[in-house]
VOVEXLUM-662513 format. One line per field, with one value per atom (N, C-alpha, C, O): atom name; x, y, z; residue in three letters. Coordinates in Angstrom, 3 decimals, m for minus. Layout:
name = [CA:...]
px = [X:...]
py = [Y:...]
pz = [Z:...]
resn = [ala:...]
This chain:
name = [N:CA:C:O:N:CA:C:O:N:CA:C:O:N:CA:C:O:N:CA:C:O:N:CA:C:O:N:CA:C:O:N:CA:C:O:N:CA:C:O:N:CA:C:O:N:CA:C:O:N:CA:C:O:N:CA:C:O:N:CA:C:O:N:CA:C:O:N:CA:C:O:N:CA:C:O:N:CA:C:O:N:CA:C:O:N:CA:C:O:N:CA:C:O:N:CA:C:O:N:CA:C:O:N:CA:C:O:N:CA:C:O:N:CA:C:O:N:CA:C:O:N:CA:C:O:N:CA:C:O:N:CA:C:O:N:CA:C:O:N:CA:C:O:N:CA:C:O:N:CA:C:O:N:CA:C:O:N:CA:C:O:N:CA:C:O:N:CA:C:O:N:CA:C:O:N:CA:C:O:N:CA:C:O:N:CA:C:O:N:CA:C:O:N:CA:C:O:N:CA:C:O:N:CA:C:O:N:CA:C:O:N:CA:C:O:N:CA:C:O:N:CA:C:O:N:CA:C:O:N:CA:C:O:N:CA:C:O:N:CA:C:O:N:CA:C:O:N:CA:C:O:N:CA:C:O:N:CA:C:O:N:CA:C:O:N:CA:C:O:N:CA:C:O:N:CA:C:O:N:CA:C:O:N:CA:C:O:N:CA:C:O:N:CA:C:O:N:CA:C:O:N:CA:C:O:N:CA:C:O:N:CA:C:O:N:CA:C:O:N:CA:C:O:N:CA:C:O:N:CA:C:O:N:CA:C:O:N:CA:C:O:N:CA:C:O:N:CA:C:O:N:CA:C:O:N:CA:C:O:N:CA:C:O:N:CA:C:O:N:CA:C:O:N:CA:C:O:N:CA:C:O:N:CA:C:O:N:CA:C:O:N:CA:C:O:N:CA:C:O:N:CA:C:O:N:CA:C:O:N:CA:C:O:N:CA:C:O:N:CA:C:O:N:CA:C:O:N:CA:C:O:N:CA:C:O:N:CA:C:O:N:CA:C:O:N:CA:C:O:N:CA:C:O:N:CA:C:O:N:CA:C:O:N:CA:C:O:N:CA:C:O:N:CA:C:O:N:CA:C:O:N:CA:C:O:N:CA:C:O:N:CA:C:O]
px = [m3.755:m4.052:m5.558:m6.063:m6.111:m7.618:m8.405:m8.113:m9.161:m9.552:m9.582:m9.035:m10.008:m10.077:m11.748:m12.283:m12.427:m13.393:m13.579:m14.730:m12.589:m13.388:m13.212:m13.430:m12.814:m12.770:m14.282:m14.136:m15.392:m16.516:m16.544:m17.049:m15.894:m15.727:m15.285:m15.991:m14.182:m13.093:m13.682:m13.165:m14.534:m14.991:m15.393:m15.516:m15.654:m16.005:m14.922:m15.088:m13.821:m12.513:m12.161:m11.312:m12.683:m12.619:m11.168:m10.657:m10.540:m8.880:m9.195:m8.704:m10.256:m9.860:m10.980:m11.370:m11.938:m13.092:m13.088:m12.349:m14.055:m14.098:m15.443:m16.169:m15.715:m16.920:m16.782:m15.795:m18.193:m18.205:m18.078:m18.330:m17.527:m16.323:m16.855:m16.059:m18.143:m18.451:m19.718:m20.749:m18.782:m19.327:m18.856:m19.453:m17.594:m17.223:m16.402:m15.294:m17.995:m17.957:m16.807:m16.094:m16.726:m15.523:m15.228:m15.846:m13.301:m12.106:m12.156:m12.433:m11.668:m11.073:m10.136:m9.524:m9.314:m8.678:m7.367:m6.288:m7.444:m6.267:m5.306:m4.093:m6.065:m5.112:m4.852:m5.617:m3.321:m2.612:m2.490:m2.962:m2.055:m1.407:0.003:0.882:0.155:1.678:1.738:0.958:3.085:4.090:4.039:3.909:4.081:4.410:3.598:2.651:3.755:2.906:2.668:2.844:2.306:2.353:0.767:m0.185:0.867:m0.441:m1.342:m2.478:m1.017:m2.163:m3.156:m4.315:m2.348:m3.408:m4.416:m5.306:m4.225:m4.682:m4.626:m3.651:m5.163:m5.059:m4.467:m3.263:m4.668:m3.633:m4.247:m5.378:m3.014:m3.229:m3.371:m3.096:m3.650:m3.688:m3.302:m3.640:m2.678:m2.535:m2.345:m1.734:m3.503:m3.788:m2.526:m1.785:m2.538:m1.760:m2.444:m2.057:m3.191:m4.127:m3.983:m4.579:m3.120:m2.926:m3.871:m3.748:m4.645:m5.684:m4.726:m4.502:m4.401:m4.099:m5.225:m5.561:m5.639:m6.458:m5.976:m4.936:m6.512:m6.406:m7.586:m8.672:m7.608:m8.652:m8.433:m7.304:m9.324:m9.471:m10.800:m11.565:m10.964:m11.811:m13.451:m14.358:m13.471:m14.956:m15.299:m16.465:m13.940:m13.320:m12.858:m12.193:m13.280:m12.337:m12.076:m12.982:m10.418:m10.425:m9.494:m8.667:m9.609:m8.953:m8.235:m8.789:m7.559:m6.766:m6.166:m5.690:m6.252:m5.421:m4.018:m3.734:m3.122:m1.398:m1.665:m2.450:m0.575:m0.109:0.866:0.782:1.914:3.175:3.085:3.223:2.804:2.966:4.459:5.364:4.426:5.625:6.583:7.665:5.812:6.252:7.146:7.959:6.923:7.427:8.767:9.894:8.206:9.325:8.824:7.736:9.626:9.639:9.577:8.546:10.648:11.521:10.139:9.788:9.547:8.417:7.505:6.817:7.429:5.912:6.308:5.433:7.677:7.912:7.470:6.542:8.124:8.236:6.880:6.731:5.879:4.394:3.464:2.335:3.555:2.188:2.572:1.700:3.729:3.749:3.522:2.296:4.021:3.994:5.308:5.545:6.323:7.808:8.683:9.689:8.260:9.118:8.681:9.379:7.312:6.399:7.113:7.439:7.064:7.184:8.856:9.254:9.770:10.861:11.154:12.020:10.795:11.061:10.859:11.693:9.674:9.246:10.231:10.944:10.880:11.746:13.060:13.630:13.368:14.924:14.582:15.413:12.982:13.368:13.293:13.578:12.878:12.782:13.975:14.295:15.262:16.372:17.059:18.134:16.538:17.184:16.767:17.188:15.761:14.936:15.718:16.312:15.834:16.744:18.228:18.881:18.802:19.307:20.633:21.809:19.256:19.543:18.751:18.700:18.291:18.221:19.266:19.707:19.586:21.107:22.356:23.330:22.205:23.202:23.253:24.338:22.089:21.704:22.044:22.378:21.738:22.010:23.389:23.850:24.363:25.120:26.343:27.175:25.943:26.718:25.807:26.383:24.788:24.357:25.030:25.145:25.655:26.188:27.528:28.048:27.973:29.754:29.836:30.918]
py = [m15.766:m14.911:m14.661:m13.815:m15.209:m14.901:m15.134:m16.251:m14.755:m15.132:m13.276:m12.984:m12.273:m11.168:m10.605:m10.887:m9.814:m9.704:m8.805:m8.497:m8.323:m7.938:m8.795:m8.387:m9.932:m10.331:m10.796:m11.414:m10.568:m10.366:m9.248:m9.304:m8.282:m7.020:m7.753:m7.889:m8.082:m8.922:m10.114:m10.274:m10.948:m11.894:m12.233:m13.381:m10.683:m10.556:m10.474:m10.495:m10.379:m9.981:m8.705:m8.424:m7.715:m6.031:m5.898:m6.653:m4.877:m4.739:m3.723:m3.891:m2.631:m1.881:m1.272:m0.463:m1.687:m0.857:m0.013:0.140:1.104:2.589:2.293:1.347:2.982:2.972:4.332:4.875:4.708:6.252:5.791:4.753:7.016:6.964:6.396:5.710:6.339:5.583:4.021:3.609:3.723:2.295:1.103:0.098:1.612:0.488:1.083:1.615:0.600:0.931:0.613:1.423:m0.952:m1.584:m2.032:m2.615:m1.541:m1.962:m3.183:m3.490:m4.105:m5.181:m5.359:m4.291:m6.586:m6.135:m6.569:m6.411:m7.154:m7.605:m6.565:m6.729:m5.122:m4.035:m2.933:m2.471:m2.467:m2.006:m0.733:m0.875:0.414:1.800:1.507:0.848:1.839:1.781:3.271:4.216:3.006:4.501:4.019:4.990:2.645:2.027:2.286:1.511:3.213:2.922:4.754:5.490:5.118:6.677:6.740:5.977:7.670:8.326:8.519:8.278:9.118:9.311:10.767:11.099:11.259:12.571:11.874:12.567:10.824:9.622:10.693:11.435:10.696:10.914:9.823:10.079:8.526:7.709:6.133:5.647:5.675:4.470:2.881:3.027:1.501:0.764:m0.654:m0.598:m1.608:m3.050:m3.729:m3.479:m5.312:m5.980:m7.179:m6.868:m8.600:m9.602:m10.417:m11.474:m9.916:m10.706:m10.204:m10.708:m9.125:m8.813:m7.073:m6.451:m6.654:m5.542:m3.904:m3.579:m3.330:m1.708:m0.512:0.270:m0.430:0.727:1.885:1.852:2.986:4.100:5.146:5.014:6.067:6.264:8.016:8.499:8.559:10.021:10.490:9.717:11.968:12.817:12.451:12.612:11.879:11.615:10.205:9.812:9.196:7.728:6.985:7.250:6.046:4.776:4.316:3.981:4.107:3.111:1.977:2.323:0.631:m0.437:m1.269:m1.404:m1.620:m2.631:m3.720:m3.699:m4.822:m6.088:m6.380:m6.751:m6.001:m6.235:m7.694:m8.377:m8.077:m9.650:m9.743:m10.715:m8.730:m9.199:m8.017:m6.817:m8.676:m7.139:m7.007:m7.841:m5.465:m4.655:m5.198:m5.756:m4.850:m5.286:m6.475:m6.553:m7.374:m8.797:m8.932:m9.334:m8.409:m8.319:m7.267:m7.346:m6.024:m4.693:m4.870:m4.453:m5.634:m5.968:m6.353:m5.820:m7.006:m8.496:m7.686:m7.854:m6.767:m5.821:m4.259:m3.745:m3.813:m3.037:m3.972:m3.665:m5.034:m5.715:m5.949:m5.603:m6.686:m7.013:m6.140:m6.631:m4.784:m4.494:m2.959:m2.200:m2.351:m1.132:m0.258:m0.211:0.489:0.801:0.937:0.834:1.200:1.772:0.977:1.494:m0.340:m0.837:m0.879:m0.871:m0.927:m0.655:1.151:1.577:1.727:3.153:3.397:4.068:2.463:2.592:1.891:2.433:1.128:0.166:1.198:1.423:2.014:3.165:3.705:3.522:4.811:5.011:5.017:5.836:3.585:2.803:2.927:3.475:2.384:2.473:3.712:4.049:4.472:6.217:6.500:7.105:6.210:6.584:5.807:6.219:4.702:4.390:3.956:2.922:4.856:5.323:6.526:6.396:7.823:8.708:8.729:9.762:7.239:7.773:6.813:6.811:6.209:5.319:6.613:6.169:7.688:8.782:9.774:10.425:9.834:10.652:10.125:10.726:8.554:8.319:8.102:7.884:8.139:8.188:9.417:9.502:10.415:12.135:12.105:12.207:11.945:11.980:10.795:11.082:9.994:9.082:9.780:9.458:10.473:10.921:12.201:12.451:13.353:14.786:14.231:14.809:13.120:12.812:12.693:12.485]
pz = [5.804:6.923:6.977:6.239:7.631:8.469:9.399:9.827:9.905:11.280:11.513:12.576:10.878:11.778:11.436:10.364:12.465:12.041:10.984:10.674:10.364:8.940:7.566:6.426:7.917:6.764:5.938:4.883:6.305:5.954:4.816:3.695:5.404:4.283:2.802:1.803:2.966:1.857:1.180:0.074:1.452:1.065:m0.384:m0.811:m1.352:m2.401:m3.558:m4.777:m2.839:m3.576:m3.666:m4.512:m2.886:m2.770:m2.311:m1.484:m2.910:m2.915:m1.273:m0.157:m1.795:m0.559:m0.417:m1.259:1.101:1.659:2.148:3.120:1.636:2.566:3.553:3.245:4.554:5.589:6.393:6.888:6.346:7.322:8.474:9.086:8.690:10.143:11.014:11.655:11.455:12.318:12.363:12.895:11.490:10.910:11.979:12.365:12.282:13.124:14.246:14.314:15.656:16.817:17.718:18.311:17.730:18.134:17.208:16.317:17.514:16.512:17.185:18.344:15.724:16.258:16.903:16.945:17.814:19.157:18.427:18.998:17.085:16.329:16.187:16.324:15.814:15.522:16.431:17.278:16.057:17.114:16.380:15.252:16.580:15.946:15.049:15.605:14.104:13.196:12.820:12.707:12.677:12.087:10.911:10.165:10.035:9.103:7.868:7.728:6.926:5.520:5.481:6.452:4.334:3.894:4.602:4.437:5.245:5.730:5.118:5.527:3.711:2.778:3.499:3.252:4.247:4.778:6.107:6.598:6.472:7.604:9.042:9.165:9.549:11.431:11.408:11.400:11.390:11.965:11.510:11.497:11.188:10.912:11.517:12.708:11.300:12.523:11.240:10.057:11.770:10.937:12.129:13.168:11.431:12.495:11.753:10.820:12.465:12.132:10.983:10.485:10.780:9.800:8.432:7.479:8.337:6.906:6.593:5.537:7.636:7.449:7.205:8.371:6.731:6.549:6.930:6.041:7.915:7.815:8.221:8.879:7.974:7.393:8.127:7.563:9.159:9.839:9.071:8.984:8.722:7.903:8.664:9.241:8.569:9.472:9.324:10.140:7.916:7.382:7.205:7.173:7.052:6.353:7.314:8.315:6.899:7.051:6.047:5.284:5.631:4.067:4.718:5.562:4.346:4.437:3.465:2.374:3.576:2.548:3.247:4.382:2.323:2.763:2.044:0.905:3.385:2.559:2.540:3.198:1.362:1.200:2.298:3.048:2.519:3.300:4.309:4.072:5.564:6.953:6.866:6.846:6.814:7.105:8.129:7.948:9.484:10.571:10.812:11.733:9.919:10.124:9.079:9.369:7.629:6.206:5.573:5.004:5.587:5.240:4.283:3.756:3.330:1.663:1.084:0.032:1.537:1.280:0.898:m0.108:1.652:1.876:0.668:m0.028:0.696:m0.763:m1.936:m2.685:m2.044:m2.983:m3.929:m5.101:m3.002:m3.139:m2.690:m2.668:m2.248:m1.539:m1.682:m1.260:m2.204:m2.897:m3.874:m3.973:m4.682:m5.658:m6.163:m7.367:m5.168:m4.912:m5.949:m6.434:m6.287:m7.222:m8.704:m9.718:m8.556:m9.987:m10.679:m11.787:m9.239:m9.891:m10.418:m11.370:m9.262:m9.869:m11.097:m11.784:m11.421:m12.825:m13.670:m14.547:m13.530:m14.825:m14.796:m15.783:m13.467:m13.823:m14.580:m15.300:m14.070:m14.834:m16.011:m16.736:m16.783:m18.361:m18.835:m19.984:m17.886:m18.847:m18.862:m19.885:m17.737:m17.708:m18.729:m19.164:m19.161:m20.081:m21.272:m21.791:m21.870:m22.984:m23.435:m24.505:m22.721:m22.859:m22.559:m22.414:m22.462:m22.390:m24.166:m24.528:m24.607:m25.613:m26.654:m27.801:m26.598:m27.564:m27.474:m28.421:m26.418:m26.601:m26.912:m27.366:m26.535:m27.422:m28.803:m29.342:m29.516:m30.721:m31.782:m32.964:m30.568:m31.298:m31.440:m32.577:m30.187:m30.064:m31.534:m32.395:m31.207:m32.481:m33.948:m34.987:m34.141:m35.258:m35.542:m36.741:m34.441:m34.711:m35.449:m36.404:m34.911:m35.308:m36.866:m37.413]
resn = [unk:unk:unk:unk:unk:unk:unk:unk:unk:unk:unk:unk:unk:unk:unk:unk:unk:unk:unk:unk:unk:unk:unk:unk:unk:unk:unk:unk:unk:unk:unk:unk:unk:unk:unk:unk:unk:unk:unk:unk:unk:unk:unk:unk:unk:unk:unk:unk:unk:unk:unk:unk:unk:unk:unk:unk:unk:unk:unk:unk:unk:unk:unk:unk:unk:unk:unk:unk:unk:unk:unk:unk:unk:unk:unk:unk:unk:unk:unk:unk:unk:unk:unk:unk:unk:unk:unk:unk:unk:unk:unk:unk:unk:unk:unk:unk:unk:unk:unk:unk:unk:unk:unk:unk:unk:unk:unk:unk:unk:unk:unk:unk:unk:unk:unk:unk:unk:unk:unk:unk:unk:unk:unk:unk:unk:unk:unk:unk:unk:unk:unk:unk:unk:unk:unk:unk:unk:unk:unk:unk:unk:unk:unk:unk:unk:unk:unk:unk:unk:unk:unk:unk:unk:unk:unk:unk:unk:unk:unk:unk:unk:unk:unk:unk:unk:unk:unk:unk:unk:unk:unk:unk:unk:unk:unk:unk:unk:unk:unk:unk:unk:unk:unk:unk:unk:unk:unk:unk:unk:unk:unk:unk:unk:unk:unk:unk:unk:unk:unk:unk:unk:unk:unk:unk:unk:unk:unk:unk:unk:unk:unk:unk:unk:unk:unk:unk:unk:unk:unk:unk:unk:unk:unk:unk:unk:unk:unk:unk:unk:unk:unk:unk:unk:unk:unk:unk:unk:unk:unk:unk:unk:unk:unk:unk:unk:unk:unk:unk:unk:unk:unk:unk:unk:unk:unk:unk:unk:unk:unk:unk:unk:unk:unk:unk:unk:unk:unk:unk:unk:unk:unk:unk:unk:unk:unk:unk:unk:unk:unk:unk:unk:unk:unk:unk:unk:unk:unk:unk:unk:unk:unk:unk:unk:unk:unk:unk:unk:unk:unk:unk:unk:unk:unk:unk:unk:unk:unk:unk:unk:unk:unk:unk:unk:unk:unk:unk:unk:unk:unk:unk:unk:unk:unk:unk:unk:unk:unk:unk:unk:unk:unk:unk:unk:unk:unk:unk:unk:unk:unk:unk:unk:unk:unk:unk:unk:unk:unk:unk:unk:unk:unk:unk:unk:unk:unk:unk:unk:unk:unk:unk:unk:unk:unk:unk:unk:unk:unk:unk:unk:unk:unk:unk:unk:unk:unk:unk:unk:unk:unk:unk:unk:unk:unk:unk:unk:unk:unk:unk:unk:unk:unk:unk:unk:unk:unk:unk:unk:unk:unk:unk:unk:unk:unk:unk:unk:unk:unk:unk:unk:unk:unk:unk:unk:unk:unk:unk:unk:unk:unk:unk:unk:unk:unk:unk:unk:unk:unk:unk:unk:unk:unk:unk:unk:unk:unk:unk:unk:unk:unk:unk]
């Protein structure tokens, strides 16, 4: 995915650029408004087809490049471009960290 004008920003391998708010006069015409992705405290957010996440804040602009647009594969875009499954995995093993110490206590009281 490229061809948008910020990929100039990205060129260095930067995961995610910030720029004062009024760094960039004209938006590119790639991006549209989304409901899609946690606000993060955002006025409002915009993803172009090119892979761009931005993020428009009162003082900010922060950007990121998803691997997989939402819009197209939701699953694709949890999967690779969240945290949601990183954070649940922690979960599963804490649930089952404790829950391989209680069964430990438990076969140790008998």
């Amino acid at each position: 995915m490229s061809g948008c004008d910020l990929d100039p920003l990205f060129e260095t391998g930067e995961k995610r650029v910030v720029l004062p708010l009024g760094a960039l006069v004209d938006l590119p015409p790639c991006f549209e408004s989304t409901p899609l992705g946690n606000p993060k405290g955002s006025l409002s957010q915009l993803r172009c087809f090119h892979g761009y996440h931005m993020r428009i804040y009162s003082d900010r602009i922060e950007i990121h490049k998803d691997r997989v647009d939402p819009r197209v594969n939701p699953m694709g875009h949890i999967a690779l471009d969240t945290a949601l499954l990183q954070k649940g995995a922690g979960l599963g093993a804490l649930f089952v960290v404790c829950g391989i110490v209680r069964c430990k206590r438990w076969l140790d009281s008998r």
